[in-house]
N, C-alpha and C positions, 0 to 999 in steps of 0.2 A: 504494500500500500504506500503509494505516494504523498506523504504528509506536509501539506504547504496551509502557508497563514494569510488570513486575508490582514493584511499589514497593518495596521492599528497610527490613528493620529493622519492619515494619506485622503482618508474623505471620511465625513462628516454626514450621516442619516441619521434624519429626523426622528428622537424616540429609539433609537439603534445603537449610537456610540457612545460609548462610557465617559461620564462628566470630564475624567483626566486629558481624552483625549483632545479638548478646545485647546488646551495650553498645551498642548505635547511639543517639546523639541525636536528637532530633527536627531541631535542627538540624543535622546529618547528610543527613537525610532532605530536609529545605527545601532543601540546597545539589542535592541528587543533582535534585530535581524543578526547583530555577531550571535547571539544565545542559540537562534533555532537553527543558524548554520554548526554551530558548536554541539548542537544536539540529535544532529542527523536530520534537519528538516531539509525537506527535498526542494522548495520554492517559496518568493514568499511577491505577492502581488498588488498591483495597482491597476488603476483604473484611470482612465479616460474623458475627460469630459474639459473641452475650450474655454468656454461661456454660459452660465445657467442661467436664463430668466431668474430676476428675483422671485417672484409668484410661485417660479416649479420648484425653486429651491426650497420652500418650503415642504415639499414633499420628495421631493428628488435629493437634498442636500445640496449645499455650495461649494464647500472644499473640494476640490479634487485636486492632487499634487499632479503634477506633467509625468507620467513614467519614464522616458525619455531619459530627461533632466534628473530625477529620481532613481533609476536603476544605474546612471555613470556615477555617482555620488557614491550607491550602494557599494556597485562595481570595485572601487578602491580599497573598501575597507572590511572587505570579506575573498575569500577565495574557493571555497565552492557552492555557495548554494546559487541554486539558480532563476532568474526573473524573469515573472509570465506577466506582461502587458496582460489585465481581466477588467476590458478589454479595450483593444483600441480601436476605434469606429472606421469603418475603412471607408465611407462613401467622405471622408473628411480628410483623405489623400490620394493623392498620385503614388500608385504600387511602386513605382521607382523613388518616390521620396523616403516611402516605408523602409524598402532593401536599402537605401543609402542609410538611413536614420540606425537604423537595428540591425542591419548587419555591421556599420561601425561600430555599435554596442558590442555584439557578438564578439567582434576581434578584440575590445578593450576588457571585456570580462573573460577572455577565455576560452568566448564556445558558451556563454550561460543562459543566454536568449531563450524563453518561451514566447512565440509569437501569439498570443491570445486576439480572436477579432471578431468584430461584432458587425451585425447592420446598422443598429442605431436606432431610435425611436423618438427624438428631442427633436421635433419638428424646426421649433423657432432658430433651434442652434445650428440646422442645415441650411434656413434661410439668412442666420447670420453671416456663416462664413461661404456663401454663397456655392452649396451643393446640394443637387439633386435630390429631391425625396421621392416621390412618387414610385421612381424605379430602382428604390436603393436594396433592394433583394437583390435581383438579376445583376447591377455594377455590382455587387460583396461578390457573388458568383467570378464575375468576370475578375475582379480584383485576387481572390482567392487564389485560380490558376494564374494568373501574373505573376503574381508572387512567388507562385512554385517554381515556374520558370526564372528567376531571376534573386531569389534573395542572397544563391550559391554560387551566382556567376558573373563572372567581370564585366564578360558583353553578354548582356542578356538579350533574347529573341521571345517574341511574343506577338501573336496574332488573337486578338478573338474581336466582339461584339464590340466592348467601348473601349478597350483602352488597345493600342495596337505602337509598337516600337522593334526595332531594331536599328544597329549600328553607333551607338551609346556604348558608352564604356562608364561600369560604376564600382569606382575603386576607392576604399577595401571594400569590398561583399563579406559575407558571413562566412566564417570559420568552419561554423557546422555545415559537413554535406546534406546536410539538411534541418534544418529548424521548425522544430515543432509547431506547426500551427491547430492552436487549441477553440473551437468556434465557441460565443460564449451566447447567450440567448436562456427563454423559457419557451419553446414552442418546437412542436416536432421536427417542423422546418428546419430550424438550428441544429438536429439531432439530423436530422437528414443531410444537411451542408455538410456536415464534421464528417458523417461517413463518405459520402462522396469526393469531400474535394480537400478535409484536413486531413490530423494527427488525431485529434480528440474532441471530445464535446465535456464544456465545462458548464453547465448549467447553474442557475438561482433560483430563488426564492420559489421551486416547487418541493409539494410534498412527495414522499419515499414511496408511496403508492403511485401517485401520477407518475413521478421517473420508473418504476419499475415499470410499467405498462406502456412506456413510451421506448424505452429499452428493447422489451419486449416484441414489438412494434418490427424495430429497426432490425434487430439480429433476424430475423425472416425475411429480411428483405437480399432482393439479388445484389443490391449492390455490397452489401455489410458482405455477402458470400465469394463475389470478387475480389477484397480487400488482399492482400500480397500481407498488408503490417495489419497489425490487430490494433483497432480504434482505444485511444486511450478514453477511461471516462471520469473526469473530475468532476465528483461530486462536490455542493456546501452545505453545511447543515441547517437546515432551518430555522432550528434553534441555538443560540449560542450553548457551545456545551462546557463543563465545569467538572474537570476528571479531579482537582484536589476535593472538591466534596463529595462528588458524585462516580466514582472512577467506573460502579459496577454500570450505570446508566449510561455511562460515555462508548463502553464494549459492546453493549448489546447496539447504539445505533451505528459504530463501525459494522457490527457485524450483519446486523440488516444493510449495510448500503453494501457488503463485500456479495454479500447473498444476492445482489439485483446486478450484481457485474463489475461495479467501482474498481477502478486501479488507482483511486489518487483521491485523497478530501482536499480542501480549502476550509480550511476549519477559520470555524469564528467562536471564541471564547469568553465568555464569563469572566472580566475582569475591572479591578475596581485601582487599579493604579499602575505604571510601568513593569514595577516590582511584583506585583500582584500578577500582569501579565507573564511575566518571566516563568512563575512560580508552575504556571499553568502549563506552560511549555515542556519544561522539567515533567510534570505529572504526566503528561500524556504520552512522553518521549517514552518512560518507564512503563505504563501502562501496556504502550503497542512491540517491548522487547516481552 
């Protein structure tokens, strides 16, 4: 099981983040991610977002750190755990901006790149930065194989529907001969994009039954049955979970999610201070040897 942290102090939801986290430092944040690299955590993640209407941020939250800018910072001050973009909205770049952005990433961490990507749903924030909404499925699609074709290559080649290049040269590219692209979303869709055209499907905010039945779903399907690499699936848990009080309650929903297929959580925790997070870290790490 893939154990990664949804990174605490990086965004800010409404009713969701723990009081500590308004004042969090950054280095706050660089201790909480030296600990879970120190502890065998497998990744630990940020999220995506430009510009929030004040109005959604009320329900959507307004922090959002840049990952970017976030995982090169991270990059320095750790040496292996690894950073999954969850997610980065793709109809809000040019696929060759992406490969230049994160495959520089890639070479300066090492090879640590999870390329996490999403279609997006922030209407006002697509007509902010003046991109397409209407057909923002089909561009993810078209962007998705772009990408593939190009986040490992110097001179990348690419023909499809919207985005079409060749004879560009994009140097450094990504270290890894291939970089995980993890699709993030709540809808079968999303579950369908990952098997067809990523690495993994990293889902939110649904419940353990609707993911097992969507799961479910997917693995009958011919294309999960053509798969060459077996789809990773990063679960998060619903509820934030608390293995220092509750270690036995933390097992049984690892093991309900190993049980629907899970190769990976995004755990989100039960914590009431930096320290307090750390502590949690520690329990779980012991909990899943």
């Amino acid at each position: 099981m893939k154990l990664g942290i949804v990174t605490p102090g990086l965004t800010l939801l409404p009713r969701a983040h723990a009081h500590w986290e308004a004042t969090a430092t950054f280095a706050d944040i660089v201790g909480i991610v030296q600990e879970a690299e120190r502890l065998g955590y497998h990744h630990c993640t940020c999220s995506e977002h430009v510009a929030v209407p004040v109005d959604v941020a009320a329900v959507r939250g307004g922090r959002y750190y840049d990952p970017l800018a976030t995982f090169g910072a991270l990059g320095a001050q750790t040496s292996s755990i690894r950073f999954a973009a969850h997610v980065l909205v793709l109809g809000y770049h040019h696929p060759l901006e992406i490969a230049k952005r994160y495959g520089t990433l890639d070479v300066v961490t090492g090879g640590r790149v999870i390329l996490g990507v999403g279609v997006g749903s922030l209407e006002e924030e697509f007509e902010l930065l003046g991109a397409p909404f209407a057909d923002r499925g089909a561009r993810a699609d078209d962007a998705m194989a772009a990408l593939r074709a190009s986040l490992s290559e110097l001179e990348p080649e690419y023909h499809g529907e919207f985005y079409d290049f060749e004879g560009f040269l994009v140097d450094p590219c990504a270290v890894q001969t291939r970089v995980p692209m993890w699709v993030g979303g709540r809808t079968y869709r999303s579950l369908r994009r990952a098997v067809e055209l990523g690495d993994g499907w990293a889902p939110f905010g649904l419940r353990t039954a609707d993911l097992a039945e969507m799961l479910q779903r997917a693995a009958g399907s011919e294309a999960w049955a053509a798969r060459q690499i077996p789809v990773d699936v990063i679960l998060q848990n619903e509820h934030p979970l608390d293995p220092v009080a509750e270690p036995d309650r933390v097992a049984e929903q690892l093991a309900r999610f190993t049980d629907i297929g899970a190769t990976g959580v995004n755990i989100r925790f039960v914590h009431h201070s930096a320290a307090h997070y750390r502590e949690q870290l520690a329990a779980l790490a012991t909990l899943e040897r």
